[in-house]
C-alpha positions as CSV (number, residue, x, y, z in Angstrom):
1,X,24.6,78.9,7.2
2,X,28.5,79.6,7.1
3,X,31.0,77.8,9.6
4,X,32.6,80.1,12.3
5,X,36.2,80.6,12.1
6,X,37.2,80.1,15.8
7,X,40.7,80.6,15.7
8,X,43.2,83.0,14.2
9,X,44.7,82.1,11.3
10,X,48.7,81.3,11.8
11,X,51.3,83.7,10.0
12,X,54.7,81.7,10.0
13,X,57.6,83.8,11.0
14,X,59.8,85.5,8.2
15,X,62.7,83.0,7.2
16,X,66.1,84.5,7.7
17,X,67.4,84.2,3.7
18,X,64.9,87.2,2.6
19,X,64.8,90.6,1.3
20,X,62.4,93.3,0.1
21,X,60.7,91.7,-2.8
22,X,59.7,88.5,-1.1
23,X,57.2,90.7,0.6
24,X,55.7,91.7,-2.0
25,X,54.8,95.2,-3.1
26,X,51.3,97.2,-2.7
27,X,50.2,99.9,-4.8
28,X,47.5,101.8,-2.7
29,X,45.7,104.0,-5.0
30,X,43.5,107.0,-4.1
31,X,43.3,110.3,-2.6
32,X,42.9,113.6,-3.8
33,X,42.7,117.1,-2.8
34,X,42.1,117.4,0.8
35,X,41.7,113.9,1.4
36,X,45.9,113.1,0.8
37,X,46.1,111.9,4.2
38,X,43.7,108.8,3.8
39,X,46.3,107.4,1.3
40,X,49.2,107.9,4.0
41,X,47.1,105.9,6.5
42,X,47.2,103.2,4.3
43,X,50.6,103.4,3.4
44,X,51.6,103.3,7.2
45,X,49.7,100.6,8.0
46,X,50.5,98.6,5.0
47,X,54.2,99.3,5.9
48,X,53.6,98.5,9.5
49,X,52.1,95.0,8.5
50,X,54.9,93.8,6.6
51,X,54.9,94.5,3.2
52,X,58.4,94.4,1.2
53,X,57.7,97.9,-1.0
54,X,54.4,100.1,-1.0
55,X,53.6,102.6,-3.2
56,X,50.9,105.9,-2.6
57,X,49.7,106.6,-6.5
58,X,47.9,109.8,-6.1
59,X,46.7,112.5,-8.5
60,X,49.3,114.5,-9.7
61,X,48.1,117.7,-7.8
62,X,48.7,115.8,-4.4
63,X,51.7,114.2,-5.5
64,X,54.1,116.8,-3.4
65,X,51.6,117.0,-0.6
66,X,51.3,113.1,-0.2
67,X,55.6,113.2,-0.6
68,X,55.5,115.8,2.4
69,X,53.3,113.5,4.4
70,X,54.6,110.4,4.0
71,X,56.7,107.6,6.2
72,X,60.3,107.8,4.4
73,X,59.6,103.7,3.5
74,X,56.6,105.1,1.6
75,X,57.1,105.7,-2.5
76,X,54.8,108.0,-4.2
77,X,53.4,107.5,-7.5
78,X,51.1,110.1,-9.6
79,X,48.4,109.9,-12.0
80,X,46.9,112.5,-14.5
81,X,44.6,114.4,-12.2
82,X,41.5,116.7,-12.8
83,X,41.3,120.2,-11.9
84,X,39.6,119.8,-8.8
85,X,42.3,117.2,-7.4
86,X,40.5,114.0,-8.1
87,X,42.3,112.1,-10.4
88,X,41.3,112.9,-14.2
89,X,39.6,110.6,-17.1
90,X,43.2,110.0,-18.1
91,X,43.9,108.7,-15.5
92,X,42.1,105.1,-16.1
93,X,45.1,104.9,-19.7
94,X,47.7,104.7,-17.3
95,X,46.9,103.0,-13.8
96,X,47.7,99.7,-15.8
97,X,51.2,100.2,-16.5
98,X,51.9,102.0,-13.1
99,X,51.0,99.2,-11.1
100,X,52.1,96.5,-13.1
101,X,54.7,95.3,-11.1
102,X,52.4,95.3,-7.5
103,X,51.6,91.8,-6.0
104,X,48.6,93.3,-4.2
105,X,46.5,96.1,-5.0
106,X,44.7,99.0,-2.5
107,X,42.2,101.1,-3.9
108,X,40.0,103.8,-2.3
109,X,41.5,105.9,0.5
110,X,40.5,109.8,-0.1
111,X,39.7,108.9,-4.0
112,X,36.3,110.5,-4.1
113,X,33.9,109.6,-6.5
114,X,34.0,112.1,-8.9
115,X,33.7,110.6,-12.9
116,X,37.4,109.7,-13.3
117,X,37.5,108.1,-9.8
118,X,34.5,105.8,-11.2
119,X,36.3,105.1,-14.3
120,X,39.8,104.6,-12.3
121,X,38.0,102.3,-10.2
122,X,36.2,100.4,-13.1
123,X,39.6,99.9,-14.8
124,X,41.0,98.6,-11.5
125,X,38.2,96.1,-11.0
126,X,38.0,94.6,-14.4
127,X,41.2,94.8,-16.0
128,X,44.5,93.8,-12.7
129,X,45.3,90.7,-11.8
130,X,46.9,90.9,-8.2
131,X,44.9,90.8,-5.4
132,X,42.6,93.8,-4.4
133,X,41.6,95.6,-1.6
134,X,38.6,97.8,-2.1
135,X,37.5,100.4,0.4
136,X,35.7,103.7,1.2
137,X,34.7,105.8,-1.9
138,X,36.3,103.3,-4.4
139,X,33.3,100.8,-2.7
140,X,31.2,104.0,-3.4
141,X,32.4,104.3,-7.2
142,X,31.2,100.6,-7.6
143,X,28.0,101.2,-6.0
144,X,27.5,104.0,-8.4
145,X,29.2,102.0,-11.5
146,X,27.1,98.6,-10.9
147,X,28.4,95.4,-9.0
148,X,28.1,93.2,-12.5
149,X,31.9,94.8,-12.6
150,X,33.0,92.2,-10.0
151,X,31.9,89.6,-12.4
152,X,35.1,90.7,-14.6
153,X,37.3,90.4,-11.6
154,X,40.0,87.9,-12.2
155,X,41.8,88.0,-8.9
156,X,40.7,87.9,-5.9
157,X,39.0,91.0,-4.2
158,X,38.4,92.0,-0.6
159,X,35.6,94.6,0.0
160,X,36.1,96.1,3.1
161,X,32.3,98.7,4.0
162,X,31.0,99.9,7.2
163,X,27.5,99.9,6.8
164,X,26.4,103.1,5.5
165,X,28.7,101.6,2.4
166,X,27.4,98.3,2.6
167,X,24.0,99.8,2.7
168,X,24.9,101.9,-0.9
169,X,26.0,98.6,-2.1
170,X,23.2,96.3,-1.5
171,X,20.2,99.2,-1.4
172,X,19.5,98.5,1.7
173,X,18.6,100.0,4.9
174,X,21.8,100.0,7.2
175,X,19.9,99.5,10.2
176,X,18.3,96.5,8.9
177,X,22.0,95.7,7.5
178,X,22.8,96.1,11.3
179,X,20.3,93.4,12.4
180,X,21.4,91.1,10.0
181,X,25.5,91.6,9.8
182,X,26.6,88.0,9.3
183,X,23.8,87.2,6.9
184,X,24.2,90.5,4.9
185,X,28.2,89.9,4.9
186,X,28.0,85.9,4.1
187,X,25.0,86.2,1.0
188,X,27.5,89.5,-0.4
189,X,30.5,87.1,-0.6
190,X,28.8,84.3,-1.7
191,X,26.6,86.5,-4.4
192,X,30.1,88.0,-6.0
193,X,32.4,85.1,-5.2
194,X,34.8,87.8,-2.6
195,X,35.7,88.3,0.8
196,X,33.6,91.1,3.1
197,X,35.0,93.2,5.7
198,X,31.8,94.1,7.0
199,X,33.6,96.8,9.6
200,X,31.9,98.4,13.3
201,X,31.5,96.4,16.3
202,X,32.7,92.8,16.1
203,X,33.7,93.3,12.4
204,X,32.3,90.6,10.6
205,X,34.7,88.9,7.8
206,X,33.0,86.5,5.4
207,X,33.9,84.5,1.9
208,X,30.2,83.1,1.8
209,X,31.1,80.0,3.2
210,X,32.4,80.9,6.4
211,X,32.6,83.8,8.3
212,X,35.0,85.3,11.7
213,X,33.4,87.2,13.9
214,X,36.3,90.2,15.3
215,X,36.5,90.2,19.2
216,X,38.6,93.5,19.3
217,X,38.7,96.9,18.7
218,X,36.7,99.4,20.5
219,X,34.5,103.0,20.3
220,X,37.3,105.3,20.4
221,X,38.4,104.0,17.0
222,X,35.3,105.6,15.3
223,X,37.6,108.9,13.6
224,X,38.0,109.3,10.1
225,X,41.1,107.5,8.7
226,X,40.8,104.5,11.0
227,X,39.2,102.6,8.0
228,X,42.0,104.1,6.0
229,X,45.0,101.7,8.5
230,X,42.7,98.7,8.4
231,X,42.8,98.6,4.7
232,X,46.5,98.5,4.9
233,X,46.9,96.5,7.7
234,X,45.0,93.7,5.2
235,X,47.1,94.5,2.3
236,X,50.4,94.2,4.0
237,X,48.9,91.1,5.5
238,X,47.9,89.4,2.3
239,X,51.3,91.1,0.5
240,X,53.8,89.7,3.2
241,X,52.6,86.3,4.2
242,X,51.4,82.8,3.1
243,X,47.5,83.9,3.7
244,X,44.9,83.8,1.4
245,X,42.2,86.6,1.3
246,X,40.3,85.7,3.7
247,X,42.5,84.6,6.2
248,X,44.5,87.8,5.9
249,X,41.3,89.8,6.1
250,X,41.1,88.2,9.5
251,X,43.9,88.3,11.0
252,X,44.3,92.4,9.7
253,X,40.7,92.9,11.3
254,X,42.3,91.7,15.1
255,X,45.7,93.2,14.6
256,X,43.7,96.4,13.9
257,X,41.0,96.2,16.7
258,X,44.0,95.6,18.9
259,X,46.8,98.3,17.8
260,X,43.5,100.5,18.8
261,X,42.9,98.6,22.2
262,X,46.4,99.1,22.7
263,X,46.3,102.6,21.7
264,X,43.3,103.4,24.0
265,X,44.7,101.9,26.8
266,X,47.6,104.7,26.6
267,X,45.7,107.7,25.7
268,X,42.5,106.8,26.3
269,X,39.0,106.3,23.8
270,X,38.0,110.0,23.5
271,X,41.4,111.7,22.5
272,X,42.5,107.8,20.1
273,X,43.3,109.0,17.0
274,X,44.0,106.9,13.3
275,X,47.9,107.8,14.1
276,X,47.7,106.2,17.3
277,X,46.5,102.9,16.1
278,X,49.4,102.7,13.4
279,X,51.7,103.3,16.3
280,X,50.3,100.2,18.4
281,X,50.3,98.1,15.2
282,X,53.8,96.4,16.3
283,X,52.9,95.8,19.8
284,X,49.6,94.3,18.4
285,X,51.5,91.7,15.9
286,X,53.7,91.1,19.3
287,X,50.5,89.7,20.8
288,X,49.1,87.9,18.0
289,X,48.7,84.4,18.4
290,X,51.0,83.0,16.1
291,X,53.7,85.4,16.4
């Protein structure tokens, strides 16, 4: 049985004597054709959640879309890609040396699962040592590549499925994943020694020995992308502050579930889109406990 976090972790305020790099810098890779947005979520609400430098590493096809659709903070990056937009085989050579220099990792957003994706992926898991944060399709590539890749992990990794993911992951029902949310979300962590973002109503967030159970957020948040912000709301987190994994996956779970109950409460649950809820992301920190 895991202990109930309680209370949000606290996030110290930023010491005047700083600059850019003491934020850290996240690489967020994914996307591909038709999907660049997803990546540009990320990037905004990595951005928006304090991290120092962020970087969108696309496929090369996307590279001048992604450019026209990103924040001006946002840096774009590009790796080999394949003919149908996804990034190529090649691409797996090269990730290494392009995000070197990153303090925390993103990977998922738009990527697809196509066979370079899976190898991209694979590379990522097994081979980086800064922190990761795996979402969407890149959870899909694992499910598809085997989970005895997180056994090569050597850095800490935060898996972040709604259930129809968790479901691929685990071959399991998601209904009977939906009975049994804390249970499925603690034994995963535990099992592969990571945290789990188990994401829908009261998002559960568990690293097998205890677990926090999200009290915001709310229906107009179920649009595409909104998985997309969360994922970069952790990563700027984890990039910009003194928390560990799991304490950054909780506190990114609440600012997220309340930049969308902000968000709501202005335009309402029907028309709430992913945009919206990066927009309410600073008036979410503003009413975060510590802050």
């Amino acid at each position: 049985m895991a202990h109930e976090l309680k209370e949000l972790p606290l996030i110290a305020p930023r010491k005047t004597e700083t600059h850019k790099g003491t934020y850290g810098r996240i690489s967020i890779i994914g996307g591909s054709f038709g999907m660049a947005g997803a990546v540009v979520l990320a990037g905004r609400g990595a951005v928006r959640s304090g991290a120092g430098l962020t970087d969108c590493v696309v496929p090369e096809r996307i590279g001048d879309i992604v450019s026209v659709k990103a924040d001006p903070c946002l840096m774009v990056k590009t790796l080999p890609s394949a003919d149908d937009g996804t990034f190529s085989s090649e691409a797996s050579k090269s990730v290494l040396d392009t995000v070197l220099s990153s303090t925390v990792l993103a990977a998922g957003p738009g990527i697809r699962t196509s066979s370079g994706a899976r190898f991209l992926i694979n590379e990522i898991i097994s081979e980086t040592d800064a922190p990761l944060v795996l979402d969407a399709d890149g959870l899909n590539c694992l499910a598809l590549e085997g989970l005895d890749i997180l056994e090569k992990r050597r850095a800490p990794a935060i898996l972040t499925p709604h259930p129809g993911e968790m479901s691929r992951l685990v071959n399991m029902p998601a209904a009977e994943i939906q009975e049994h949310r804390v249970d499925t979300a603690v034994s995963f962590a535990r099992t592969y020694s990571c945290v789990v973002v188990l994401k829908g109503a009261e998002t559960v967030v568990a690293d097998g020995e205890t677990c926090y159970i999200n009290p915001t957020g709310n229906p107009g948040m179920a649009a595409g992308g909104s998985g997309d912000v969360l994922t970069g709301i952790i990563a700027g987190i984890l990039s910009s502050t003194a928390l560990g994994p799991f304490e950054a996956a909780c506190a990114g779970v609440w600012v997220h579930g309340t930049a969308g109950d902000l968000g709501a409460e202005r335009k309402g649950r029907i028309s709430l889109v992913p945009e919206d809820i990066c927009e309410f992301i600073p008036n979410a920190f503003m009413k975060y406990p510590s802050c």
